[in-house]
N, C-alpha and C positions, 0 to 999 in steps of 0.2 A: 504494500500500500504506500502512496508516495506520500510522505510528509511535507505539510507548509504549516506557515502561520503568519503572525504578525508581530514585530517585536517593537516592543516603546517602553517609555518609564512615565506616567501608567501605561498598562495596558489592558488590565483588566476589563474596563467600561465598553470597549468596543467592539462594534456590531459587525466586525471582518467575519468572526468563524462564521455564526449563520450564514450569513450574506455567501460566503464560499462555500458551503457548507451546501446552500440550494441553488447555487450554480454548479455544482458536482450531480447532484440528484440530475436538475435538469437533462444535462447531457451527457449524464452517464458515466461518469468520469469515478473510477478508483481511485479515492485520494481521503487523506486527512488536512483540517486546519485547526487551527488551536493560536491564543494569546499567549504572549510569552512576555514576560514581562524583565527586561534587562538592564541596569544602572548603565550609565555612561561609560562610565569608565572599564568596563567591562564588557563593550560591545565586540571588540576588536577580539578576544581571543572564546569570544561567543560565537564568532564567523567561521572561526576556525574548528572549532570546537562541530558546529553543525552539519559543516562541509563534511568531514571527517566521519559523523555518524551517516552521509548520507539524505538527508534534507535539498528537497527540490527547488526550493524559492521562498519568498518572506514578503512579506509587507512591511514598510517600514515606516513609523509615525513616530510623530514626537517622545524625544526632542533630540531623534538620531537620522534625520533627513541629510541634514549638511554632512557630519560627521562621516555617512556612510561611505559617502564616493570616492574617499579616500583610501579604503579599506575594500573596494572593487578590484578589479584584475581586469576592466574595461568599463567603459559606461559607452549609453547612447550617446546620440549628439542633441539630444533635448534635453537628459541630464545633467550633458556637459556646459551648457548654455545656464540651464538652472540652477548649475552649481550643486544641487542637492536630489536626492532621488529617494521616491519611495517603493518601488520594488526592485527585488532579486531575484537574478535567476540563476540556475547552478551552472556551472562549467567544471572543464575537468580539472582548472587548476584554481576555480576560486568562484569570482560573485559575477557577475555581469550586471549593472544599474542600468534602471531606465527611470523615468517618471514619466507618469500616467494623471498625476495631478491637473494640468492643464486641461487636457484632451476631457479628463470625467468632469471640469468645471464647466467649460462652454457647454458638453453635452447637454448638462442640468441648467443651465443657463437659457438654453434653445428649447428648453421641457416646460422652464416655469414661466415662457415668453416672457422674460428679459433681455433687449437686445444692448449687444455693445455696438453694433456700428454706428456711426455717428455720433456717440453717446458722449456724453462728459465722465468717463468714470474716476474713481478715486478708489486704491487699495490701500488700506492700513495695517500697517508691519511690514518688518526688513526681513523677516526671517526665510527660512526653506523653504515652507508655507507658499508665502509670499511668491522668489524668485520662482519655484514652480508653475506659476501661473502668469506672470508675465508676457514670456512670448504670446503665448495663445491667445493670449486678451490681446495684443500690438498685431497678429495676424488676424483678427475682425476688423481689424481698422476702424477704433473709437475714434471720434475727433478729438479727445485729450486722453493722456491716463496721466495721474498721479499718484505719486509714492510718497505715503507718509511716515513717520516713526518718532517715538519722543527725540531722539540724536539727528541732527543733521549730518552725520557723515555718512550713515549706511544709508540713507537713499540716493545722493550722490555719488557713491561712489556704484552703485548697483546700475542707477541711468545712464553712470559713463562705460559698464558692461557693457549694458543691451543696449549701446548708441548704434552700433550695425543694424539695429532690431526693429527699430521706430522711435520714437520720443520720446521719454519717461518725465514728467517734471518732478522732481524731488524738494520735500520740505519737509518741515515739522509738522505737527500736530497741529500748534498754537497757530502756525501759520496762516494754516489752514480759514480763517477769520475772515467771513464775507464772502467765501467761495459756494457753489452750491454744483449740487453733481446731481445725476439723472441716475448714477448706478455706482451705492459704495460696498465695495467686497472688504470684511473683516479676516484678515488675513491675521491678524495674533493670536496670541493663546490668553490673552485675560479673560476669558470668559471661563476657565476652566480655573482660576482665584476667584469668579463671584466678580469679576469686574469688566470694565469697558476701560479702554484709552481716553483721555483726557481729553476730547474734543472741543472746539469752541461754537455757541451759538448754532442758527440753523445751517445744514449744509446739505440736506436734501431738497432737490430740486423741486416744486411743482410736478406733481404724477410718477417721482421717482423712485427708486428700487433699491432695498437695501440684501442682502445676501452674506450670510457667514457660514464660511469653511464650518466651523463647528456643528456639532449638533448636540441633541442633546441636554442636559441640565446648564451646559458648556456654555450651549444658544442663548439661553435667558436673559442672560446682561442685556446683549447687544437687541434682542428681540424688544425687551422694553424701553429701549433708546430708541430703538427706527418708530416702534409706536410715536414716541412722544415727538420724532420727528414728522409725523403723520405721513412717513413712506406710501406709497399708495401699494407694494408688491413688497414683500416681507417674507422672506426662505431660510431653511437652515440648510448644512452641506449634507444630509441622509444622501439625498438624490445624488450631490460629487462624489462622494462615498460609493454610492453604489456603480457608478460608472465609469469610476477610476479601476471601483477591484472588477469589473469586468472588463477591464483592457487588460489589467493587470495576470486574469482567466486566461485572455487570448494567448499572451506571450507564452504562460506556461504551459499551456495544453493545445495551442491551434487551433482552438477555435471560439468564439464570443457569444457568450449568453443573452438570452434575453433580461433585461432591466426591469421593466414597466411591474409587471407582478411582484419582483423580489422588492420594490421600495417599496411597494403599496402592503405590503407583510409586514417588514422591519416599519415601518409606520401606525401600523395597528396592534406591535407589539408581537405578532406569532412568529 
């Protein structure tokens, strides 16, 4: 039976094994998935450690995205661009990265009619998160994207990456004062402390869309911020979640499940 799973620090709360779990049922696929929950500092000879027992691929979430692709033996080139990746696949001398982050955001993005093209979007955080979804938001061709983060150096320095990419405009939080966006993606992890990033004033557009990678108890923060900003379209990441690990399905077994039933499940709990 071929082992996978998902490894993070936590990793307990997430909805990967099912979700894998009935993308295997679906197509029939012999395989296990399981949460694994790994310290930082201890990723590295967890890689090896796995490789060793035989383990086919991994998902990889917070807060070992960046970390990872270091400790590959190849990455893709939308990895290599994101700087961070969240699945593995096995090779015979180590990991291979990709991320699938991107590709399952827009998916979910095109699901909850949210569009980026022409949009004004704004994404909040520098993190892996973050870089993973980048390109794919600059190939919809927004009319803006911004990057914000409390530190003015890591958007800066992230926009002058992805300057081959398309535009990035980079700033602060506080910056942020007067601006308003048609579509803000919550790209950090404060929602998993009970919190939101320090934003200032309104900054959702008239009829605009708020969306966070999170899901979850994680969601809540930022779900009761886009209320108060009276967002008109208000999503959490279930849906990028499920359509990242079925990309993430495709690379490892060849071929790509269907989605639509497995979020509308994990949504009602079964």
């Amino acid at each position: 039976m071929d082992r996978y799973a998902v490894l993070g620090w936590p990793a307990a709360h997430s909805k990967s094994p099912p979700m894998q779990r009935r993308f295997a049922e679906q197509t029939g696929q012999r395989m296990t998935y399981e949460a694994i929950e790994i310290r930082p500092e201890a990723l590295a000879d967890a890689l090896k450690r796995f490789h060793a027992e035989g383990w086919k691929g991994f998902n990889i979430t917070l807060p070992h995205k960046l970390a990872v692709v270091a400790l590959c033996e190849r990455v893709s080139a939308r990895a290599c661009i994101a700087g961070a990746a969240n699945c593995l696949l096995r090779t015979e001398a180590g990991w291979s990265g990709d991320n699938t982050d991107g590709e399952g955001l827009i998916r979910d993005l095109h699901n909850q009619g949210m569009p980026v093209r022409g949009r004004r979007v704004l994404v909040l955080g520098a993190g892996g998160a973050a870089r993973g979804v980048l390109k794919p938001l600059l190939d919809e061709k927004p009319a803006e994207l911004t990057l914000s983060s409390r530190n003015p150096w890591k958007p800066e320095e992230i926009a002058q990456q992805f300057k081959p990419y398309g535009a990035i405009r980079p700033c602060t939080h506080l910056a942020l004062k007067g601006d308003r966006y048609d579509l803000i993606v919550n790209a950090t992890s404060a929602g998993h402390s009970g919190q939101i990033p320090r934003l200032p004033g309104q900054l959702v557009a008239e009829g605009g869309a708020c969306y966070d990678l999170s899901y979850g108890t994680a969601f809540e923060p930022f779900r009761a911020w886009a209320q108060e900003q009276h967002a008109e379209k208000i999503a959490d990441g279930l849906g990028m979640l499920v359509e990242q690990g079925a990309a993430s399905f495709e690379l490892w077994r060849g071929m790509r499940p269907q989605t639509a039933d497995v979020i509308r499940r994990l949504r009602a709990g079964a």
